[in-house]
C-alpha positions as CSV (number, residue, x, y, z in Angstrom):
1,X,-60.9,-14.9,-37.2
2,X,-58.8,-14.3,-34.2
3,X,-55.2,-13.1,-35.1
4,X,-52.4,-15.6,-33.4
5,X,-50.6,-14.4,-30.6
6,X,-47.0,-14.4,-30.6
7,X,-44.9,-16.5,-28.4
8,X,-44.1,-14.3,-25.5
9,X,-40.3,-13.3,-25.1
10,X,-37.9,-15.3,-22.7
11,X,-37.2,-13.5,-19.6
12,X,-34.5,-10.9,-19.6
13,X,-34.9,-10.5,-23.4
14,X,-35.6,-6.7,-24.8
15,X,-39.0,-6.3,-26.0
16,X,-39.3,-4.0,-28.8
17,X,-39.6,0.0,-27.7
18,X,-38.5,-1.3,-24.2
19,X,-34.9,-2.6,-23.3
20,X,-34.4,-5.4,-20.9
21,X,-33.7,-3.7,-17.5
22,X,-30.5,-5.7,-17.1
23,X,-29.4,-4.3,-20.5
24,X,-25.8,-2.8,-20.7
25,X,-24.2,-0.3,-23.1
26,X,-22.0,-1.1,-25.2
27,X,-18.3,-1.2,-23.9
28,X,-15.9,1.0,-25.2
29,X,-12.7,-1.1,-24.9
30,X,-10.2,-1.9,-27.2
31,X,-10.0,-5.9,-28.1
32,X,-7.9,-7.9,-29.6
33,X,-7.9,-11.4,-30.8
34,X,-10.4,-13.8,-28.9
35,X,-12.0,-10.7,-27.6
36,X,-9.6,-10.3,-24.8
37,X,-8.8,-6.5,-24.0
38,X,-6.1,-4.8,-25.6
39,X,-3.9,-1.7,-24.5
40,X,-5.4,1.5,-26.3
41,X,-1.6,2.7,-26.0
42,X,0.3,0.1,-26.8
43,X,-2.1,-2.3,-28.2
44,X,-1.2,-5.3,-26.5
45,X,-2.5,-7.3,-24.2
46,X,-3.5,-5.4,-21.4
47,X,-3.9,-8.7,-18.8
48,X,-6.3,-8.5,-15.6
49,X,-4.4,-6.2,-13.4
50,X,-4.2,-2.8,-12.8
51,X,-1.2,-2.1,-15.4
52,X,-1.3,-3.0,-18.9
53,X,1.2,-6.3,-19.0
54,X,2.5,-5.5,-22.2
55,X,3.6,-1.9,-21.5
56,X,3.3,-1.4,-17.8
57,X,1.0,1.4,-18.3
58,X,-1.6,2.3,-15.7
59,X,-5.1,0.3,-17.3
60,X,-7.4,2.8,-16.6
61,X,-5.4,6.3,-18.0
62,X,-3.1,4.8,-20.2
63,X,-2.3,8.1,-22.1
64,X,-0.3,9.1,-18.5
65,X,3.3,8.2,-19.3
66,X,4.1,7.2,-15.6
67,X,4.4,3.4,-15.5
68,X,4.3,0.7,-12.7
69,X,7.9,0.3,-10.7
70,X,9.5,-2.7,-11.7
71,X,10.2,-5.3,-9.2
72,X,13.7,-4.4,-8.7
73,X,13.0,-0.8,-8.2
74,X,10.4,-1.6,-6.0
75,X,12.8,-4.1,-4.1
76,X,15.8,-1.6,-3.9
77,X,13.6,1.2,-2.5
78,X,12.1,-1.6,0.3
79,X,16.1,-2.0,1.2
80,X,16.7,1.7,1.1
81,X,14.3,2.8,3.2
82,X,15.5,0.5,5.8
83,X,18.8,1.9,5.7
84,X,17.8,5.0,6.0
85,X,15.7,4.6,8.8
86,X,18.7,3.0,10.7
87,X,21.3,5.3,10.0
88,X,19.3,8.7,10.7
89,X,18.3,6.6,14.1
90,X,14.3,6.9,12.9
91,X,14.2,10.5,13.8
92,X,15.9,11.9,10.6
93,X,13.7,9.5,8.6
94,X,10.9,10.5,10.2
95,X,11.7,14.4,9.6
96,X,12.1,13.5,5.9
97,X,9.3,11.6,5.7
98,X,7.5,14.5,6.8
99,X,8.9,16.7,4.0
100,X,7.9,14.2,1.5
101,X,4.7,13.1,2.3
102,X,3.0,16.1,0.5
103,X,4.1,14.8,-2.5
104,X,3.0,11.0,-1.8
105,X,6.7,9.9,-1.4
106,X,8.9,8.3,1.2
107,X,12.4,9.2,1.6
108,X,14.0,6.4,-0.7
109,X,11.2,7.0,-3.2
110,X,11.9,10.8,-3.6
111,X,15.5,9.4,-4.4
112,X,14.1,6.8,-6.8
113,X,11.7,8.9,-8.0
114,X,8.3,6.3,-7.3
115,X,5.3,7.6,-5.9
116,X,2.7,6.2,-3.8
117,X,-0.9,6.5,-5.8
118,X,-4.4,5.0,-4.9
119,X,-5.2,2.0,-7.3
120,X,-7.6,4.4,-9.0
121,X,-4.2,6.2,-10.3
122,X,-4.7,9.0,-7.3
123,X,-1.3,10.1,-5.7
124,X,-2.3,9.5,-2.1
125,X,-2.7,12.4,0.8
126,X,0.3,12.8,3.2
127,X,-2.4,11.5,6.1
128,X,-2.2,8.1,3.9
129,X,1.3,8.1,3.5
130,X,1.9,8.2,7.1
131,X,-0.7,5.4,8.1
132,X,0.8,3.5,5.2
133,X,4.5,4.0,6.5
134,X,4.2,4.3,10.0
135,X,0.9,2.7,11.4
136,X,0.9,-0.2,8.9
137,X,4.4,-1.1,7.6
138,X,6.1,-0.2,11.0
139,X,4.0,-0.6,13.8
140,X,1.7,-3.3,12.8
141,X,4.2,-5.3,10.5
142,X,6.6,-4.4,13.3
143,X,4.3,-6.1,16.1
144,X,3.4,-9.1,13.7
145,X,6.9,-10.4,13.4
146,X,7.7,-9.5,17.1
147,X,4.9,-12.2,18.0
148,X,5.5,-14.5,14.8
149,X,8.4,-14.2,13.3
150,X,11.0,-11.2,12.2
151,X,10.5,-13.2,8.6
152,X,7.1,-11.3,8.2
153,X,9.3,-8.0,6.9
154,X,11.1,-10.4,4.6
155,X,7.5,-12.1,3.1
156,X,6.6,-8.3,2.7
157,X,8.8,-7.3,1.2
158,X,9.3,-10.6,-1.3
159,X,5.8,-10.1,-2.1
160,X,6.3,-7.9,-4.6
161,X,8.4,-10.4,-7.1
162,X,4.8,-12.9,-6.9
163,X,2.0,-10.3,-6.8
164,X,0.6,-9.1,-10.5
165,X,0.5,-5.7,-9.6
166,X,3.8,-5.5,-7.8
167,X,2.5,-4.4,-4.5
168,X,3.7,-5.2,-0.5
169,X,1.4,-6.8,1.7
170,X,1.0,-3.0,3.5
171,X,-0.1,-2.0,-0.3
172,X,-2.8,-4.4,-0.2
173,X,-4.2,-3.3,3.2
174,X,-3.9,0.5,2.8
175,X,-4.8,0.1,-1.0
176,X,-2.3,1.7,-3.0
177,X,0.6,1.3,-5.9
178,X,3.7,2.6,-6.4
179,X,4.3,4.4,-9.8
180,X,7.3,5.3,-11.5
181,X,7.8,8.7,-12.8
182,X,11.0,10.6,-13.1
183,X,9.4,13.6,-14.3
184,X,7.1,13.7,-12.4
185,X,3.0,12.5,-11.5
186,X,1.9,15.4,-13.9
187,X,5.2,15.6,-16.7
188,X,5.0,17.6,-19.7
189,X,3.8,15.5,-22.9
190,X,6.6,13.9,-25.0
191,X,7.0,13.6,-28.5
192,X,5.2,10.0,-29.9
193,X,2.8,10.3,-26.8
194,X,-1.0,11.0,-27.5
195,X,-2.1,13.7,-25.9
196,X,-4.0,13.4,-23.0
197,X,-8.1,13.3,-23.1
198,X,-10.0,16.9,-22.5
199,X,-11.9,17.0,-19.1
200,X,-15.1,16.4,-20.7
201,X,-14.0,13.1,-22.4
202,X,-12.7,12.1,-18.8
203,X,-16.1,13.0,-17.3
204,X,-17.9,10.8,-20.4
205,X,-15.6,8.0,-19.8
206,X,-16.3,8.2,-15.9
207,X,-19.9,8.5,-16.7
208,X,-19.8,5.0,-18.7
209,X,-18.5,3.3,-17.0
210,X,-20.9,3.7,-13.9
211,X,-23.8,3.0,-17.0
212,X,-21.9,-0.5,-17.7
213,X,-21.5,-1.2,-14.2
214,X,-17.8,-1.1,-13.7
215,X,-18.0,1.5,-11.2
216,X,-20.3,2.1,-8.5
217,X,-22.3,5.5,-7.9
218,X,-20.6,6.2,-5.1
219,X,-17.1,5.8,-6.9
220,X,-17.9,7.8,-10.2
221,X,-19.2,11.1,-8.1
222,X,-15.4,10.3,-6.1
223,X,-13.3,10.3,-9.2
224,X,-15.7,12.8,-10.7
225,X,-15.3,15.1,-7.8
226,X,-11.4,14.5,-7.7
227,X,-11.4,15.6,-11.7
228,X,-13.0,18.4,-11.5
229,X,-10.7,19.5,-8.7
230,X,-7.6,18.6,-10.2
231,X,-9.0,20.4,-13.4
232,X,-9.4,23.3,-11.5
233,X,-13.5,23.7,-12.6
234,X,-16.7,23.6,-9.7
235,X,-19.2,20.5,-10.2
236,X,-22.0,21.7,-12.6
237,X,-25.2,22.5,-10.7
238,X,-27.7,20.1,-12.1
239,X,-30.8,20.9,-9.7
């Protein structure tokens, strides 16, 4: 007597010995009520954006304690640096700038102590910083409100009270975010903090989250090159 065969499975369902090729590890996100993602530093709600909404941390290296700038930061250091450009008559500025563009900072920001970091949390070269200040903010902006209107500067820099993650229009072309940090990009740990993940957990966490998707391949050997450089260790050799 023939035995009876089993219903075959639906498509995209795993077959036992044999995942489904669409399968995804699990994620290793923290979540809170209603499954929506929480803050593994705060433990809030950590919102859609790039910084957690609850504490303003950075989302994807919370245990840093640089946060976002707030709005009025962001907006003082806009007016700032326009006032400095005028009364150093551009030159000065421009001399400053070039002092403080190693350290991914304008001239108002090294006084309000805000950096300028990639939105994967990288503090930008000084090459960026110039093509964000001068070529995009200045030059471009400039010659966009020459033909439009001089309000274009003013919707810039406004922007930041509407976007989520608090950036200028010239952030969202070039990229970037500005953190703030008075002790620094890379300050010493403080009491009540956790202490910051060892290298290899970085490289695991990098590494799954290219498996689940949220990164591409190209992206995790970026950030993966960048931490091991920053770390001070030579890629592994895996031929």
């Amino acid at each position: 007597m023939a035995e009876p065969s089993l219903p075959s499975p639906a498509p995209g369902m795993p077959v036992a010995g044999r995942p489904a090729a669409h399968a995804r590890a699990p994620t290793t996100l923290d979540t809170g009520p209603g499954g929506l993602p929480t803050c593994p530093y705060c433990h809030g709600p950590r919102g859609p954006g790039l910084f957690c909404t609850s504490c303003d941390r950075f989302n994807r290296n919370p245990n840093n304690p640089v946060i976002v700038a707030n709005r009025l930061r962001r907006l003082g250091g806009y007016l700032l640096e326009s006032v400095l450009f005028i009364i150093t008559l551009g030159i000065g500025w421009l001399i400053w700038l070039a002092i403080t563009a190693p350290r991914a900072q304008t001239p108002a920001k090294s006084l309000l102590s805000m950096y300028i970091v990639g939105e994967d949390g990288s503090p930008v070269s000084a090459r960026k910083v110039w093509i964000r200040e001068v070529l995009v903010k200045w030059i471009l902006l400039g010659i966009t409100a020459a033909i439009f209107s001089g309000l274009v500067h003013l919707a810039n820099a406004l922007w930041i009270l509407f976007d989520r993650d608090r950036q200028t229009i010239h952030d969202k072309v070039v990229g970037t975010v500005i953190f703030y940090a008075p002790d620094g990009l890379d300050p010493p740990p403080r009491v009540g903090d956790r202490p910051a993940r060892a290298p290899q957990e970085e490289l695991d966490s990098l590494a799954r989250a290219r498996d689940n998707g949220e990164i591409t391949v190209y992206e995790y050997e970026e950030r993966r090159q960048r931490l091991l450089e920053r770390r001070g260790a030579a890629a592994p050799n895996l031929s």
